[in-house]
C-alpha positions as CSV (number, residue, x, y, z in Angstrom):
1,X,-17.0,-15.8,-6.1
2,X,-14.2,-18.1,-6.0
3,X,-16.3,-21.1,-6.3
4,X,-18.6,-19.0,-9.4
5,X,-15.3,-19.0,-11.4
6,X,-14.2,-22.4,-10.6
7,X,-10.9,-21.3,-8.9
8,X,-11.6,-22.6,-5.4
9,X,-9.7,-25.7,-5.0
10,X,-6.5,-23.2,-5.6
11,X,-6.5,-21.9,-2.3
12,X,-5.8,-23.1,1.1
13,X,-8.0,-20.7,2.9
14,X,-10.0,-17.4,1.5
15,X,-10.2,-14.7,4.9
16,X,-12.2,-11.2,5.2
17,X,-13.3,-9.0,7.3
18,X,-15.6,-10.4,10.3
19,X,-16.5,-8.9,13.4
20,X,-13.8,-11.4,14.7
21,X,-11.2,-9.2,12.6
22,X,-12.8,-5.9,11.8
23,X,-9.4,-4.8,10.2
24,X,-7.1,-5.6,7.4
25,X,-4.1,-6.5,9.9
26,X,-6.6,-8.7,11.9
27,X,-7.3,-10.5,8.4
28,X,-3.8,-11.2,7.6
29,X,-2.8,-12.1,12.0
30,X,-5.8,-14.6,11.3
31,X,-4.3,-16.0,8.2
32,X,-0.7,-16.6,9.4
33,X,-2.2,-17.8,12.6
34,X,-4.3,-20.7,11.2
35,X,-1.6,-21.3,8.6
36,X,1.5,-21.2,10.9
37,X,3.2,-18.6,8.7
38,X,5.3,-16.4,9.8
39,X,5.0,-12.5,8.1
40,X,8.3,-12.8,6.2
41,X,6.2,-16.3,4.4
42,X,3.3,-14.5,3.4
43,X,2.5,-11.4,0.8
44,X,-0.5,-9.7,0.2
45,X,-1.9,-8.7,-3.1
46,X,-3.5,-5.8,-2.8
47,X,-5.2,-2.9,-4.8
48,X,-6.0,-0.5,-1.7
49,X,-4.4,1.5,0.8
50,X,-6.0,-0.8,3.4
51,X,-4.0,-3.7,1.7
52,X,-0.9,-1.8,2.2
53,X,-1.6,-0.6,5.8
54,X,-2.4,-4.5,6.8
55,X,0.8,-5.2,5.3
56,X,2.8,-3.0,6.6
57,X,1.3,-3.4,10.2
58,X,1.8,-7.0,10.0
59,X,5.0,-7.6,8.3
60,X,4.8,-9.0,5.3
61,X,5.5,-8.2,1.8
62,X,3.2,-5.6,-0.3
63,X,2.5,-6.1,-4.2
64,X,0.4,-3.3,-5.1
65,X,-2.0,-3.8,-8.1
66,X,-2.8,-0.2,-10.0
67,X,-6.3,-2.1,-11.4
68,X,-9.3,-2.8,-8.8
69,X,-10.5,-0.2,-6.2
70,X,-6.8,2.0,-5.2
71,X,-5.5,4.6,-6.9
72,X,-2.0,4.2,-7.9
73,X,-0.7,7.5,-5.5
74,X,-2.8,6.4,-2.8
75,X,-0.5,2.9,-2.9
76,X,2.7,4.0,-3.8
77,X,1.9,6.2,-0.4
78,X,3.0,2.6,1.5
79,X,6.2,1.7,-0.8
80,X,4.6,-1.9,-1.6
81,X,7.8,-3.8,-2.9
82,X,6.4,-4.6,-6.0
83,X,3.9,-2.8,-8.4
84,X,1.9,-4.5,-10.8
85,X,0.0,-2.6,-13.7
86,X,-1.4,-5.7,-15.2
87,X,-1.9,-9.1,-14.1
88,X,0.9,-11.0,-16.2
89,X,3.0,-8.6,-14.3
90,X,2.0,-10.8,-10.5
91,X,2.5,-14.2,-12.2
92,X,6.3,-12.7,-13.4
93,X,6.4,-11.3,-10.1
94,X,6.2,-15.3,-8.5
95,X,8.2,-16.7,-11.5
């Protein structure tokens, strides 16, 4: 998708689930592994509870989006520590 849209030279490394890392928290271990980034380096951006629950088992920071698959109850359920209800909203978030 990221290659579709012409966004792919942006990131560093684009990780999902694999049998290697059935879960969430296995995604983001793999991530800070091959990056050498400890939790407190790295945040997720996420619009499900699964995004939360990885985070929160891992360590790192949670910045819940109310627009993609999540409901907004389900994610506040996790106390991300930031919300987003539109996308300008993560850019300010980094600014």
């Amino acid at each position: 998708m990221t290659k579709n849209l012409g966004i792919y030279h942006f990131f560093d490394g684009i990780y999902g689930s694999s049998p290697e890392a059935p879960h969430k928290a296995d995604v983001i271990r793999q991530a800070l592994q091959t990056h050498q980034l400890a939790p407190e380096q790295a945040i997720i951006i996420g619009d499900t509870k699964f995004d939360m629950l990885g985070a929160q088992e891992t360590g790192i920071q949670k910045l819940a989006v109310t627009w993609g698959f999540g409901e907004q109850a389900d994610l506040l359920n996790y106390q991300p520590d930031y919300i987003a209800h539109k996308p300008i909203e993560v850019l300010e978030y980094f600014q």
